[in-house]
C-alpha positions in Angstrom: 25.7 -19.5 3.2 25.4 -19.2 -0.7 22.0 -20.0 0.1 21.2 -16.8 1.9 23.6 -15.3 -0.5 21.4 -16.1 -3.8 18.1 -15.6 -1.8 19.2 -11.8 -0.9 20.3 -11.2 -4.5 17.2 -12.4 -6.0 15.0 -10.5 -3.8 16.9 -7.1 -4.2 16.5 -8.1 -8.4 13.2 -8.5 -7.7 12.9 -4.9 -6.1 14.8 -3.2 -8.6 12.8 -4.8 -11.4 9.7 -3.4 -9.7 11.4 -0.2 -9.4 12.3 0.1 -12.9 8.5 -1.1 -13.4 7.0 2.0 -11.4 9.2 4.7 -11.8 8.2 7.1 -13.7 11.1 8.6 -15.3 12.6 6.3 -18.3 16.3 6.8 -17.1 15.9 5.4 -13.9 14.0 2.6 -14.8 16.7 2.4 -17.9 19.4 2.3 -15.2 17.5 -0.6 -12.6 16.8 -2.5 -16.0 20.5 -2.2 -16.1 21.1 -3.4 -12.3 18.4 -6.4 -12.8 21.2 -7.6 -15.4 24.0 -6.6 -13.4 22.7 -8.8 -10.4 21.9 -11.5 -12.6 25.8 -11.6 -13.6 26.8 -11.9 -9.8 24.2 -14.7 -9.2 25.7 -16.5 -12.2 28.9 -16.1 -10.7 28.0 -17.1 -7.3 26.2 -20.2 -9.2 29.7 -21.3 -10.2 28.7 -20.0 -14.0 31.2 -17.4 -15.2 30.9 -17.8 -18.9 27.2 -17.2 -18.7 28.0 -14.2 -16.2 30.2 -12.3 -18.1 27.9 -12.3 -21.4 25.6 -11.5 -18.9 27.2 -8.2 -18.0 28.4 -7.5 -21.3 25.2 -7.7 -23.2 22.2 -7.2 -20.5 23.7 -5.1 -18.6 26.6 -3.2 -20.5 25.0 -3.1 -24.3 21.8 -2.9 -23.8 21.3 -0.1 -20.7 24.0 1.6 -23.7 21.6 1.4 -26.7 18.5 2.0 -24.3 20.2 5.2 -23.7 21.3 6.0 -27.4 17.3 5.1 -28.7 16.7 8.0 -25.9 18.8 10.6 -26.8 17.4 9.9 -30.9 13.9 9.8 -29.8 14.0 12.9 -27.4 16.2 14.8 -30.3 13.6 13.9 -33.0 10.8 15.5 -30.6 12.9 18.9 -30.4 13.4 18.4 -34.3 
């Protein structure tokens, strides 16, 4: 059962790492860059590895989709500047 479990959450990293790849606006593929970490956490935790899951979600998913969307909001103000 974990099995299945771990296969399903790598495949739909997988797709949302394409996705964020592809898209064409930043934000969203700012927001699945975000989700890729945020299913990493889950398949840490389901890999019986919740130190390394929750600095996962608190720095790949939490800090970094934060500054990626600070650096945003400083590069699209300079622009308007």
């Amino acid at each position: 059962m974990l099995h299945v479990l771990a296969i399903v959450l790598i495949l739909v990293m997988l797709g949302a790492a394409i996705f964020a790849l592809e898209h064409k606006k930043l934000v969203i593929g700012v927001i699945a860059a975000g989700l890729v970490s945020l299913i990493a956490s889950i398949i840490f935790v389901v890999l019986a590895a919740p130190d390394v899951a929750m600095t996962e979600a608190a720095i790949g998913s939490g800090l970094s989709t934060v500054m990626f969307f600070y650096v945003l909001s400083k590069i699209r103000g300079a622009s308007h500047g």
